[in-house]
C-alpha positions in Angstrom: 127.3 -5.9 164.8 126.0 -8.8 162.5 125.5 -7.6 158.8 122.6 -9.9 159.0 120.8 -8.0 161.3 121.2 -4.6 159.9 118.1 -3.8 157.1 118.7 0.2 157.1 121.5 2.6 156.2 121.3 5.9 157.1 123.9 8.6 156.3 124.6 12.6 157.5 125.1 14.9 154.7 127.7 17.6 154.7 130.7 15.6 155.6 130.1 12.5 154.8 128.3 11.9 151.5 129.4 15.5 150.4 132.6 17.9 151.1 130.4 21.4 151.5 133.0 23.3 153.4 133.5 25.8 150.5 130.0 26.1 149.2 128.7 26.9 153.1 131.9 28.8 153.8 130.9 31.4 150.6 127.1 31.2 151.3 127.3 32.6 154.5 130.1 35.2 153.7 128.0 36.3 151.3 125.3 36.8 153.9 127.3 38.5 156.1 128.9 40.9 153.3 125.2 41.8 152.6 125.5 43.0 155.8 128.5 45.1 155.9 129.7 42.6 158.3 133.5 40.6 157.9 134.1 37.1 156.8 134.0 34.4 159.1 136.1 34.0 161.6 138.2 30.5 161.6 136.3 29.5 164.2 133.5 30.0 162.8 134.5 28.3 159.3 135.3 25.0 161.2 131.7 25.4 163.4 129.3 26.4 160.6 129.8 22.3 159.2 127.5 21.5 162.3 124.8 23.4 162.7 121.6 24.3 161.1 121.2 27.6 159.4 119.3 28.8 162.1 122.0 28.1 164.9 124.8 29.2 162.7 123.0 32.8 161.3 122.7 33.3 165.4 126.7 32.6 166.2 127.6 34.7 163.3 125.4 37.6 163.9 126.4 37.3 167.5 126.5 40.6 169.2 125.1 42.6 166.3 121.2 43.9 166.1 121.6 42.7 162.8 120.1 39.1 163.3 116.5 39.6 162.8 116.8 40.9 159.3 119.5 38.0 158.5 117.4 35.7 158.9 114.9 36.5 157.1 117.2 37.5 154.2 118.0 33.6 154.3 115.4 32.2 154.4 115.0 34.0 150.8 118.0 33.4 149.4 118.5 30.8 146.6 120.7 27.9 147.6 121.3 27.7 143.6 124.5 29.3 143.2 126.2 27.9 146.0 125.5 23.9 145.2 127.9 23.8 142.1 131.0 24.7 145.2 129.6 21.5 146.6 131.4 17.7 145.7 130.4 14.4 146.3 132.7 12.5 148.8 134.6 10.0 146.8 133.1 6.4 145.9 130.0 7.6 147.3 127.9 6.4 144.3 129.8 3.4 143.9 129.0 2.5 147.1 125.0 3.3 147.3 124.7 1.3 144.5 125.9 -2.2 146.0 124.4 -1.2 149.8 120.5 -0.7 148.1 120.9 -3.7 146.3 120.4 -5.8 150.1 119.2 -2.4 152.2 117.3 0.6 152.5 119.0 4.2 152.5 118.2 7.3 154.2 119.5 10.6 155.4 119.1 12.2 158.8 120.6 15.8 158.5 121.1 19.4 160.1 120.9 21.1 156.8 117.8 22.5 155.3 116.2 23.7 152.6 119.3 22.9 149.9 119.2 19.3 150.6 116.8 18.4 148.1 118.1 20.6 145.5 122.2 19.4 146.2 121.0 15.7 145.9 119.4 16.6 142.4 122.0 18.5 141.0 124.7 15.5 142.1 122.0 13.1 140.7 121.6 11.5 144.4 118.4 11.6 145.1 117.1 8.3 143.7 119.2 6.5 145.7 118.0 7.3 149.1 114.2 5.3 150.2 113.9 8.8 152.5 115.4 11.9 153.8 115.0 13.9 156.7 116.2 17.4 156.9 116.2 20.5 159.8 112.8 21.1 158.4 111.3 18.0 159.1 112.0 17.6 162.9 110.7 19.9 165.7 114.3 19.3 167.7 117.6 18.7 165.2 120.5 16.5 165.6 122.2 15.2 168.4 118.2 15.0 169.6 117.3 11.3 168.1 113.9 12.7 166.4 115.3 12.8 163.0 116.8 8.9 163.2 113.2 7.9 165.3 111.6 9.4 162.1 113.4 7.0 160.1 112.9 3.9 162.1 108.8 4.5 162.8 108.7 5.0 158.7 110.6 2.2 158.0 108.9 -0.2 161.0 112.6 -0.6 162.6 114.0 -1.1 165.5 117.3 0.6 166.6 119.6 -2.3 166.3 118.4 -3.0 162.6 120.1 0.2 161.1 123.1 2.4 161.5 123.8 5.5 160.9 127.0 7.3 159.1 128.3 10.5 160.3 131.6 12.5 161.2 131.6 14.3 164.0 130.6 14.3 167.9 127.4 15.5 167.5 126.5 12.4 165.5 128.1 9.9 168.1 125.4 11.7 170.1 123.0 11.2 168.2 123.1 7.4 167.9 123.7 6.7 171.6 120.4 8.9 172.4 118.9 6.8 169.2 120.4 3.1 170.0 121.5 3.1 166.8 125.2 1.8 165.7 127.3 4.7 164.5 129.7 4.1 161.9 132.6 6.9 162.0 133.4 8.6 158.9 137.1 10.1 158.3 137.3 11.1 162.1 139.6 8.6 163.8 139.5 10.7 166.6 135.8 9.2 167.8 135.9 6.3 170.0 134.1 3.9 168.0 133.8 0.3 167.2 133.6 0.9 162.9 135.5 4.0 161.7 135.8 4.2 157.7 137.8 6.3 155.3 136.1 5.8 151.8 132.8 4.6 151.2 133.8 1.1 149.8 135.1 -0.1 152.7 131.5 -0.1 154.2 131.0 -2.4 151.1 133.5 -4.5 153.5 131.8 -4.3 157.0 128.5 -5.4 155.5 130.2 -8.2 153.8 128.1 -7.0 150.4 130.1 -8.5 146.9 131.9 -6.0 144.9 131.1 -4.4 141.5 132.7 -5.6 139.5 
């Protein structure tokens, strides 16, 4: 990769900019207690970091006659008191602010409705040129709609952006895309760029540091 090349950053969500393992981990148990049905399984605690709210309502209502009506319970239920069980990932700001001085910031994500509210309530949401959620895409993530979105708004081609996510899925996603992937805190991904903290992305793109 030449830094040079590169005019777009675009970033995954839950994972990467924010830790959201306890916030989704009590949203949907509170779905399921609704229910009279038991926690989640670990399986499904690991899982549910993946998916859309869609996919994940049908693995956890698996088996039950249940799902119709949980769905549609969702879809109502305020995201509100979940987002304060949600953190920002450290150095993320610190970071944002040195990478939109040179380039343009974007998220592709799974998750849904909450997005816009999380990046308000962590004061995010000025700091990305556009976001695309599960709600803006006919076909979600590893499918390359959400990062094609991007590049058409942003007159790109692949090769001039890359894209920051955690997991499988999103190694997927960015070969189906011809975008670079950037690994987040998953070493275990077979990748050229794998990162640990946000700052040291401040180091691949060769950007000065705040000083």
């Amino acid at each position: 990769m030449k830094p040079g090349q590169i005019k777009a950053i675009i970033y995954d969500c839950d994972g990467v900019l924010i830790d959201s393992r306890e916030s989704n981990e009590a949203y949907y148990n509170h779905i399921l207690k609704h229910f009279g049905q038991p926690p989640l399984t670990e399986k499904h605690r690991h899982t549910i970091q993946f998916f859309t709210a869609g996919e994940v309502m049908a693995l956890i209502f698996a088996g039950t006659d249940l799902l119709d009506d949980a769905l549609a319970y969702e879809k109502t239920l305020d995201n509100d008191r979940f987002i304060p069980l949600i953190h920002v990932e450290p150095h993320t700001r610190e970071a944002l602010t040195l990478v939109r001085q040179k380039y343009l910031t974007a998220i592709a994500t799974n998750r849904g409705k909450s997005l816009r509210p999380l990046l308000d309530y962590h004061g995010l949401t000025a700091m990305f040129d556009m976001t695309v959620s599960s709600y803006d895409v006919s076909q979600t993530k590893p499918h390359p709609e959400c990062l094609n979105i991007i590049l058409t708004h942003f007159k790109l081609m692949p090769e001039e952006a890359f894209y920051i996510g955690d997991n499988e899925i999103d190694h997927v996603l960015c070969e189906r895309a011809g975008v670079l992937f950037v690994a987040y805190k998953n070493t275990s991904l077979r990748v050229v760029h794998h990162i640990s903290d946000h700052l040291e992305l401040i180091k691949i793109l060769a950007l000065p540091s705040l000083p």
